[in-house]
LUMDO-902165 format. One record per atom (N, C-alpha, C): residue number from 1; x, y, z; residue in one letter. Coordinates in steps of 0.05 Angstrom, whole numbers. Each point is the difference from the previous one (the first is absolute). Example, Ala and Ser with C-alpha at 12.3 -4.5 7.8 and 13.67 -1.06 7.14 Angstrom:
REM LUMDO-902165
nr | px | py | pz | rest
1 | 264 | -114 | 156 | A .
1 | -18 | 24 | 0 | A .
1 | 18 | 24 | 0 | A .
2 | -7 | 21 | -14 | S .
2 | 16 | 24 | 1 | S .
2 | -15 | 22 | 14 | S .
REM end
This chain:
REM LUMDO-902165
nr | px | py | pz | rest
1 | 17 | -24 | 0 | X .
1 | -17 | 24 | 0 | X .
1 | 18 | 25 | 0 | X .
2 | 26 | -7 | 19 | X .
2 | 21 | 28 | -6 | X .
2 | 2 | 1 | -20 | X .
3 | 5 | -15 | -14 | X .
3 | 22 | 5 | -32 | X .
3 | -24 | 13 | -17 | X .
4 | -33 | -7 | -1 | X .
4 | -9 | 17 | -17 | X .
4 | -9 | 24 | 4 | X .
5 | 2 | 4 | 28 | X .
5 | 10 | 36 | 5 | X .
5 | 24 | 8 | 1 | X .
6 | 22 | -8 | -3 | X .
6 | 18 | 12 | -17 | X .
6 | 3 | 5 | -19 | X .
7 | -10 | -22 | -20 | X .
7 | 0 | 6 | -25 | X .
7 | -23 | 19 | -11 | X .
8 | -22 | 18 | 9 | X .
8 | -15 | 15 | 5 | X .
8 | 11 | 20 | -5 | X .
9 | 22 | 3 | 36 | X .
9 | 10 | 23 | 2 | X .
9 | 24 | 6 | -30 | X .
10 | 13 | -26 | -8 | X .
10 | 13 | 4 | -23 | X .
10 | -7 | 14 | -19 | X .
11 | -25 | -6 | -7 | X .
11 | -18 | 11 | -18 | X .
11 | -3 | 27 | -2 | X .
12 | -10 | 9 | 26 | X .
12 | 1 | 29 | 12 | X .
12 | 18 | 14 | -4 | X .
13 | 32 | -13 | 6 | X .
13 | 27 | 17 | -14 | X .
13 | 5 | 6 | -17 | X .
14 | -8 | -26 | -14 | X .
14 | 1 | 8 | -30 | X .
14 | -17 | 25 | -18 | X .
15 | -25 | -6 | 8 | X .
15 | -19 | 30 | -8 | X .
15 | 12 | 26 | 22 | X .
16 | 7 | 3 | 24 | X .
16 | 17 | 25 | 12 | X .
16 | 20 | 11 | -25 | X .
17 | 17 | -15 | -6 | X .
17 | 19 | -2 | -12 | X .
17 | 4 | 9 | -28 | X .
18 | -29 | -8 | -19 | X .
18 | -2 | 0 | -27 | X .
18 | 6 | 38 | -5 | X .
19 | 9 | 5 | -20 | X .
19 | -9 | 23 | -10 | X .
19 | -25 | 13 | 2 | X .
20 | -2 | 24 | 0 | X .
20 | -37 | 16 | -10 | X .
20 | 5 | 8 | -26 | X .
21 | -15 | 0 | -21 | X .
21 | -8 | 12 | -20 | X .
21 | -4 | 29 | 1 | X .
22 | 4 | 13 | -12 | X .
22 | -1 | 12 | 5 | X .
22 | -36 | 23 | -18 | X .
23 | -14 | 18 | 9 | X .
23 | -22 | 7 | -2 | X .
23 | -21 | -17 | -3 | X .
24 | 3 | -30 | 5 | X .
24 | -17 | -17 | 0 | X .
24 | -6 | -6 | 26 | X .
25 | 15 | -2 | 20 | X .
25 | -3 | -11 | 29 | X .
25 | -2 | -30 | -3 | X .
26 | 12 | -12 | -14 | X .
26 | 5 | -25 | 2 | X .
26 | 36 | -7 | -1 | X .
27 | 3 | -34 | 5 | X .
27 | 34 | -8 | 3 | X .
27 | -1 | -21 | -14 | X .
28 | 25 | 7 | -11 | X .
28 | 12 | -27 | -21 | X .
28 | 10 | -14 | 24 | X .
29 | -3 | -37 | -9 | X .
29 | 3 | -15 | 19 | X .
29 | 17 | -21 | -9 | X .
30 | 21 | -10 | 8 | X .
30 | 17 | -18 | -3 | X .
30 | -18 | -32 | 1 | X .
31 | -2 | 0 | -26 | X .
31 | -23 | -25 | 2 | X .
31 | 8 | -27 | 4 | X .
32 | 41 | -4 | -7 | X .
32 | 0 | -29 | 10 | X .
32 | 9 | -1 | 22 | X .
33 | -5 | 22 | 18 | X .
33 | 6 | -9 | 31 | X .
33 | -22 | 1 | 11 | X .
34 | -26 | 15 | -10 | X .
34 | -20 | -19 | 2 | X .
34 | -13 | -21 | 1 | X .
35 | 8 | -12 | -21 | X .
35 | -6 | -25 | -9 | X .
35 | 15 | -27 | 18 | X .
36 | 28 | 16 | 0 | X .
36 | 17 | -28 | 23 | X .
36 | -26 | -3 | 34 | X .
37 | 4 | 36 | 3 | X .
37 | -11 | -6 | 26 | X .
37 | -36 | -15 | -2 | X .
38 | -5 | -5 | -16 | X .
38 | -30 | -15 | 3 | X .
38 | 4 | -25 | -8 | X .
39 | 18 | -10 | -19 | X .
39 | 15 | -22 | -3 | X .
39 | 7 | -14 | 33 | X .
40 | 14 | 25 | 11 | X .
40 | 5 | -10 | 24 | X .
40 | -19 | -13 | 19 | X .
41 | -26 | 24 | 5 | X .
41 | -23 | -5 | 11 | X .
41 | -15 | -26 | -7 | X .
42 | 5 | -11 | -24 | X .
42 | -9 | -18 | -15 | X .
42 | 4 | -27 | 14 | X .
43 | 36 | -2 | 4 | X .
43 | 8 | -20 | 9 | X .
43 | 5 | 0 | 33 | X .
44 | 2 | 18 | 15 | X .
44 | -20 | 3 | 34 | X .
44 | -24 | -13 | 1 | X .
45 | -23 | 7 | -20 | X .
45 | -23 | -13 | 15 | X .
45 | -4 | -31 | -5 | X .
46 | 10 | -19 | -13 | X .
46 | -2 | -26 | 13 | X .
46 | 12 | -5 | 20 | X .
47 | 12 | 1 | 9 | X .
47 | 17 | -4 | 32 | X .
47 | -28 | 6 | 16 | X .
48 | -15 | 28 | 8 | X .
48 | -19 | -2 | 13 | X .
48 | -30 | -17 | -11 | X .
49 | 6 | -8 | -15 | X .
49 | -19 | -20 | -10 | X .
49 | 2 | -28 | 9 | X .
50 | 28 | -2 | -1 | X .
50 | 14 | -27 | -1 | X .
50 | -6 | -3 | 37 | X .
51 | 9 | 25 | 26 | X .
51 | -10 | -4 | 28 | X .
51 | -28 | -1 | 3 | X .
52 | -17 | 14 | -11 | X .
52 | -23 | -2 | 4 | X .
52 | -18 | -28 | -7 | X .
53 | 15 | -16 | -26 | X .
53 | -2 | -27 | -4 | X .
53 | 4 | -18 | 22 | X .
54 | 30 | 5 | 1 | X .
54 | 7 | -17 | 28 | X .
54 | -22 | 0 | 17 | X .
55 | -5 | 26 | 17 | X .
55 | -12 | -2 | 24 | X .
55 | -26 | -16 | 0 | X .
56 | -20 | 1 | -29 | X .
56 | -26 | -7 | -7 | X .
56 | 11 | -44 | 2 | X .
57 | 20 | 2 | -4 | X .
57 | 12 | -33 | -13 | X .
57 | 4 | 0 | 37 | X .
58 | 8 | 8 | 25 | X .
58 | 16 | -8 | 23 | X .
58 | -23 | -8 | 16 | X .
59 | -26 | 16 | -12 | X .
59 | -26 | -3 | 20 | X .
59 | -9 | -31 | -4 | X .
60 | 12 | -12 | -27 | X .
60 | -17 | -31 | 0 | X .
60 | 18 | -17 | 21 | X .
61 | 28 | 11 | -7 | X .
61 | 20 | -21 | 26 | X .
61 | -3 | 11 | 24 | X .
62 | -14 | 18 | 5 | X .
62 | -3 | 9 | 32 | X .
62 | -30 | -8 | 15 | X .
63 | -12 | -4 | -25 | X .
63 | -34 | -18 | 10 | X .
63 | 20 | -36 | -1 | X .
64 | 5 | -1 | -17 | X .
64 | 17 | -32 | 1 | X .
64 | 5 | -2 | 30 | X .
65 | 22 | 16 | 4 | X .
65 | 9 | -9 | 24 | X .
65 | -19 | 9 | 24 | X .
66 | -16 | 19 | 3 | X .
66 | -16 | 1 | 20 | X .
66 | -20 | -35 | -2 | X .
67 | -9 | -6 | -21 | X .
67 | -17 | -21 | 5 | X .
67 | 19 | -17 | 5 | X .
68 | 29 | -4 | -7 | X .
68 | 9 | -30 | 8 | X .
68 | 2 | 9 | 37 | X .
69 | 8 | 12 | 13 | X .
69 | -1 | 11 | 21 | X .
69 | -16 | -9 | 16 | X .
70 | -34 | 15 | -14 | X .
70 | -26 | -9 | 14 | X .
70 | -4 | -27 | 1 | X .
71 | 17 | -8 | -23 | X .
71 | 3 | -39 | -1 | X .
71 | 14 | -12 | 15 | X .
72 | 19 | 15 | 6 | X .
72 | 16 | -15 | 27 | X .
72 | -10 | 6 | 26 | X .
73 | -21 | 19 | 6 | X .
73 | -3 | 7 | 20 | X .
73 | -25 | -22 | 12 | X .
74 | -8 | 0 | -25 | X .
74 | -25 | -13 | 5 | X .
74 | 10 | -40 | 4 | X .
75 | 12 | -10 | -11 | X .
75 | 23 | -17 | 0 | X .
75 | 3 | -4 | 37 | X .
76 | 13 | 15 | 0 | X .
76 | 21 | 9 | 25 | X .
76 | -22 | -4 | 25 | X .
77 | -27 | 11 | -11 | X .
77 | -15 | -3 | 26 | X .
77 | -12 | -24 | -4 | X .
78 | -10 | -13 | -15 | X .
78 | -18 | -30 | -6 | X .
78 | 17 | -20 | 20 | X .
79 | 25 | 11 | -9 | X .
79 | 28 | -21 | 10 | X .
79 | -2 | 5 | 32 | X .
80 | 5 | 19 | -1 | X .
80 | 0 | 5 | 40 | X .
80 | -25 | -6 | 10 | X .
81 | -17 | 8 | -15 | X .
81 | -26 | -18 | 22 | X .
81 | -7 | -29 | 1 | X .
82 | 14 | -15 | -25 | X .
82 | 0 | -25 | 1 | X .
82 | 10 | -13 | 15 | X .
83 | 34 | 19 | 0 | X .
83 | 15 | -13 | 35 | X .
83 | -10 | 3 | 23 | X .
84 | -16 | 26 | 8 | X .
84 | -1 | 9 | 19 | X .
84 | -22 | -30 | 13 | X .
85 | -20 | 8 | -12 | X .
85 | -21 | -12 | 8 | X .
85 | -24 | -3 | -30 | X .
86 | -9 | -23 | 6 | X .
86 | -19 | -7 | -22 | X .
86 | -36 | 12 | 14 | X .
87 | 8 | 26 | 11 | X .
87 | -23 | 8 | 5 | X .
87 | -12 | 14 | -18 | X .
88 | -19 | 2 | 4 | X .
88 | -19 | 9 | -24 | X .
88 | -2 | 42 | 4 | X .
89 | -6 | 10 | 21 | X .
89 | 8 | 25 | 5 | X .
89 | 25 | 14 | -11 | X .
90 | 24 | -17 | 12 | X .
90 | 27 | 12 | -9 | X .
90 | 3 | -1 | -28 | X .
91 | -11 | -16 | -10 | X .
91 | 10 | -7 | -39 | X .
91 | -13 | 21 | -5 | X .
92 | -36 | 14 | -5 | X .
92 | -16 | 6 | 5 | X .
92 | 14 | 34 | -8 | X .
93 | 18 | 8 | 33 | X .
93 | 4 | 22 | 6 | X .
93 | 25 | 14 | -25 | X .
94 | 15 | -27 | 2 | X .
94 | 25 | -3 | -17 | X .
94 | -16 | 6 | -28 | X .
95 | -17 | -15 | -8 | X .
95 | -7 | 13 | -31 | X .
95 | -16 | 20 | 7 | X .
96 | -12 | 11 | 17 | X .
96 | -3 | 26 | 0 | X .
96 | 25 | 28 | -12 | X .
97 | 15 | -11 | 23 | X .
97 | 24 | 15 | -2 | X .
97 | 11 | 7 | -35 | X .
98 | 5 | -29 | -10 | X .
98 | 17 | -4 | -25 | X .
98 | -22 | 22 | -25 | X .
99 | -27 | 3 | 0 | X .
99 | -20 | 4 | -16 | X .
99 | -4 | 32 | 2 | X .
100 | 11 | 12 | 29 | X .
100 | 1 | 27 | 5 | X .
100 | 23 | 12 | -8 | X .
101 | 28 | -26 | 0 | X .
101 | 28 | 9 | -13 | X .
101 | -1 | 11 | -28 | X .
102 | -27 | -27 | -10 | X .
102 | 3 | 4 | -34 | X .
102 | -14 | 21 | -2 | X .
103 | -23 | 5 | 12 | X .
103 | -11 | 30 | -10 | X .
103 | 16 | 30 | 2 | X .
104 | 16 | -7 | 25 | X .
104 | 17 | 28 | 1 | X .
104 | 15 | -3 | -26 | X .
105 | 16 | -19 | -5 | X .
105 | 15 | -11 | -27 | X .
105 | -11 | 15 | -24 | X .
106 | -14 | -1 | -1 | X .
106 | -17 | 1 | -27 | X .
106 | -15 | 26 | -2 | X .
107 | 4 | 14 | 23 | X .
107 | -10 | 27 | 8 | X .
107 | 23 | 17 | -15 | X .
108 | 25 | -12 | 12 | X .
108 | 17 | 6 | -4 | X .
108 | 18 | -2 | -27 | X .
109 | -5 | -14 | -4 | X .
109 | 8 | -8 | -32 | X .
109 | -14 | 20 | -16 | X .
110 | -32 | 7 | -7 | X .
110 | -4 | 12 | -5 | X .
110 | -4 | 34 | 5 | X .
111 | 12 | 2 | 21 | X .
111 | 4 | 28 | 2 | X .
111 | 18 | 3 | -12 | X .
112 | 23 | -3 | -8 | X .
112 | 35 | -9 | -7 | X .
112 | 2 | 9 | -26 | X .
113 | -29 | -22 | -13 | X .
113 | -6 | -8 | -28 | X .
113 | -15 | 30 | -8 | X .
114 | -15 | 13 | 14 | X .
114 | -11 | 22 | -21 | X .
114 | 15 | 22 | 10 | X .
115 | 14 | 6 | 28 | X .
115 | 25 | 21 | -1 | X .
115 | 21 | -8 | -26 | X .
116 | 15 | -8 | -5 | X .
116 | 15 | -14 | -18 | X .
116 | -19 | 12 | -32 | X .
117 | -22 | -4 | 0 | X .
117 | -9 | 6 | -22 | X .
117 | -4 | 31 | -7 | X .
118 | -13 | 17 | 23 | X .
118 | 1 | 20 | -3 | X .
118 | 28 | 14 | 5 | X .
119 | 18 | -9 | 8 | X .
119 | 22 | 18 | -5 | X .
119 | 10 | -5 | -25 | X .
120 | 1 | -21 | -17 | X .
120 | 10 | -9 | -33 | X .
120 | -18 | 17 | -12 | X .
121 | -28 | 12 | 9 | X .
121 | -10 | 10 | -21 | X .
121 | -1 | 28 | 3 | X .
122 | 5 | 6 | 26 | X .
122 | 14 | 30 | 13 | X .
122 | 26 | 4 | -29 | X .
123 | 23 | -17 | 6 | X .
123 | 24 | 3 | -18 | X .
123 | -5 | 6 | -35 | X .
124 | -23 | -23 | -11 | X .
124 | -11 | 3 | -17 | X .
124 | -7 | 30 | -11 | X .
125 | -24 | 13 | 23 | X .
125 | -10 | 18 | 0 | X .
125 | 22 | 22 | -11 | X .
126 | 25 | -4 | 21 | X .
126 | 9 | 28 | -10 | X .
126 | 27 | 1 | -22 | X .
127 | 3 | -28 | -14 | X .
127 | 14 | 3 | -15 | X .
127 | -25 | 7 | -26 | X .
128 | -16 | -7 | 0 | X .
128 | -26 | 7 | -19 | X .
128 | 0 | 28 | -6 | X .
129 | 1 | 9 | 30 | X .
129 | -1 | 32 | -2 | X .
129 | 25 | 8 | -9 | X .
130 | 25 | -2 | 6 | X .
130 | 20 | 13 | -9 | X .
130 | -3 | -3 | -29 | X .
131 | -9 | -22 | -15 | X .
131 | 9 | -14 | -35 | X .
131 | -22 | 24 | -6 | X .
132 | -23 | 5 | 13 | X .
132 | -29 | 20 | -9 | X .
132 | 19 | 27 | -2 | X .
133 | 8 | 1 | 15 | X .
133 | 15 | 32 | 5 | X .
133 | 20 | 3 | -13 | X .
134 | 16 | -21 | -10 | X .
134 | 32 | 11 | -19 | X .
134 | -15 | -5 | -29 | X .
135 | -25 | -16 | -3 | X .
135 | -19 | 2 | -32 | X .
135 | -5 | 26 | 4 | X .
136 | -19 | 14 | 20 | X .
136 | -10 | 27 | -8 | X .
136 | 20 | 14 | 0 | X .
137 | 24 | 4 | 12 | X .
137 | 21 | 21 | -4 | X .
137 | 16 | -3 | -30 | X .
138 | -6 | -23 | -15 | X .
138 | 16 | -10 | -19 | X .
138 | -25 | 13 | -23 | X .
139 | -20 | 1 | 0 | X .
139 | -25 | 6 | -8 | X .
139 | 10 | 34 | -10 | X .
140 | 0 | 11 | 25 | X .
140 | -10 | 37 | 3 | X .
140 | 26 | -2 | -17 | X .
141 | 24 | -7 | 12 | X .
141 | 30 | 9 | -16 | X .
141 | -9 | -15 | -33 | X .
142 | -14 | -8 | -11 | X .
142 | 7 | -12 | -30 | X .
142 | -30 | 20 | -13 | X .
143 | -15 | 10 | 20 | X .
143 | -27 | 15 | -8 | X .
143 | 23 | 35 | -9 | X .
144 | 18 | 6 | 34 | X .
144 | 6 | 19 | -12 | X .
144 | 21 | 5 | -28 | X .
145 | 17 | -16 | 6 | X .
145 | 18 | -1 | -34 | X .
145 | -15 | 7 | -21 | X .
146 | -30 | -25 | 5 | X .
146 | -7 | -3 | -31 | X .
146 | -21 | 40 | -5 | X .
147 | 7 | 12 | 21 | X .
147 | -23 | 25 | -5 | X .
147 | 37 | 18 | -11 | X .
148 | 27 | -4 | 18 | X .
148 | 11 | 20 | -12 | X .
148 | 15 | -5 | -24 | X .
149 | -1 | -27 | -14 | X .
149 | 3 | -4 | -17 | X .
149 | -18 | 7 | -28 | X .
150 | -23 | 4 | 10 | X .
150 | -25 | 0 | -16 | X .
150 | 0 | 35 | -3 | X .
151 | 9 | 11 | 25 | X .
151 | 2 | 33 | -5 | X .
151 | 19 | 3 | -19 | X .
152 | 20 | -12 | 11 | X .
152 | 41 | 3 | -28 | X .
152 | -21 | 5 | -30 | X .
153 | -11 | -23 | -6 | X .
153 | -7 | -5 | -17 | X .
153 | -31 | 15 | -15 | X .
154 | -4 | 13 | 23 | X .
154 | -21 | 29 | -12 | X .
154 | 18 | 23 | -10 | X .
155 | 25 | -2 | 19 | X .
155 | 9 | 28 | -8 | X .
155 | 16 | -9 | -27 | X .
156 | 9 | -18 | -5 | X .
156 | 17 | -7 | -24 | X .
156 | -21 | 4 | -25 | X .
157 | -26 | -10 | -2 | X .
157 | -21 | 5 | -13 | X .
157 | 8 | 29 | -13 | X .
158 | -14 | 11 | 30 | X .
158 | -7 | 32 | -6 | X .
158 | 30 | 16 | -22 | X .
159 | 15 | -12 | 19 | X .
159 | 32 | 17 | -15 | X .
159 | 1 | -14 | -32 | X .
160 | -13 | -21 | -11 | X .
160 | 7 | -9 | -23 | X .
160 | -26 | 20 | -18 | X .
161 | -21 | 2 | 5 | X .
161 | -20 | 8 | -5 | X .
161 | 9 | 29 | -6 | X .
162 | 10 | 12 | 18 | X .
162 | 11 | 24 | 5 | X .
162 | 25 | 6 | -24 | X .
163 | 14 | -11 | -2 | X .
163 | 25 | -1 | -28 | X .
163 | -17 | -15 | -22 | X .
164 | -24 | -3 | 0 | X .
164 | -8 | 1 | -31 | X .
164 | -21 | 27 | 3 | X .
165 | -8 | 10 | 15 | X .
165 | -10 | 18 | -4 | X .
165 | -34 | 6 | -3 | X .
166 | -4 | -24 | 23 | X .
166 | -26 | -6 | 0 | X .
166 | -20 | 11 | 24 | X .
REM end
């Protein structure tokens, strides 16, 4: 997430930096250091794609192991009340116990499971927004060229028009 606000702020230097035109109020812009730096941005956002994958992939081995858990727990108690005594209360109490383990388990698992999701889609969210925001800034800068290019090219009109004497 640093690196694509740096490369932002890169961005920003580069337009500080550009020349002004002059009676236009616009700046010529060094376009292939442009281009590296979104190139760059380009190759940043799988990496946060690639964690946010992970984390959505860690929630299935973290329900895994919570149920093998609630499996041993539950295990663990059948077994001790078998030693203890073949009473019917204690076994009873014992799978009580093991059935309240698995619900917290699974309480828990899925709490894990949709934090995990909403933060991947938190990350999602705002690389979405940054790619929305370097399109529209890439937008206004190719809207304005194409108007002071389109002016160059009124006045070149007028001046040819003008030496034939029209």
């Amino acid at each position: 997430m640093d690196a694509l606000l740096d490369y932002l702020d890169d961005i920003e230097e580069v337009l500080e930096k550009s020349k002004s035109l002059p009676l236009i109020g616009k700046i010529s812009v060094d376009k292939e250091k442009i281009l590296d730096i979104i190139n760059e941005i380009r190759l940043s956002l799988p990496d946060d794609m690639r964690i946010a994958q992970r984390i959505l992939g860690d929630h299935d081995k973290i329900i895994e192991e919570a149920k093998h858990r609630a499996g041993n727990l539950l295990e663990d108690a059948k077994m001790e009340a078998k030693s203890m005594t073949n009473s019917h209360e204690i076994f009873r109490r014992a799978s009580e116990q093991a059935s309240d383990h698995m619900e917290e388990t699974k309480r828990s698992a899925r709490e894990i499971r949709l934090n995990a999701m909403d933060y991947a889609d938190e990350i999602l969210e705002k690389a979405e927004n940054q790619i929305r925001q370097t399109m529209d800034n890439m937008e206004q800068q190719h809207r304005r060229i194409m108007e002071y290019y389109e002016g160059i090219m009124d006045i070149i009109y007028e001046n040819r028009q003008q030496l034939r004497g029209r």
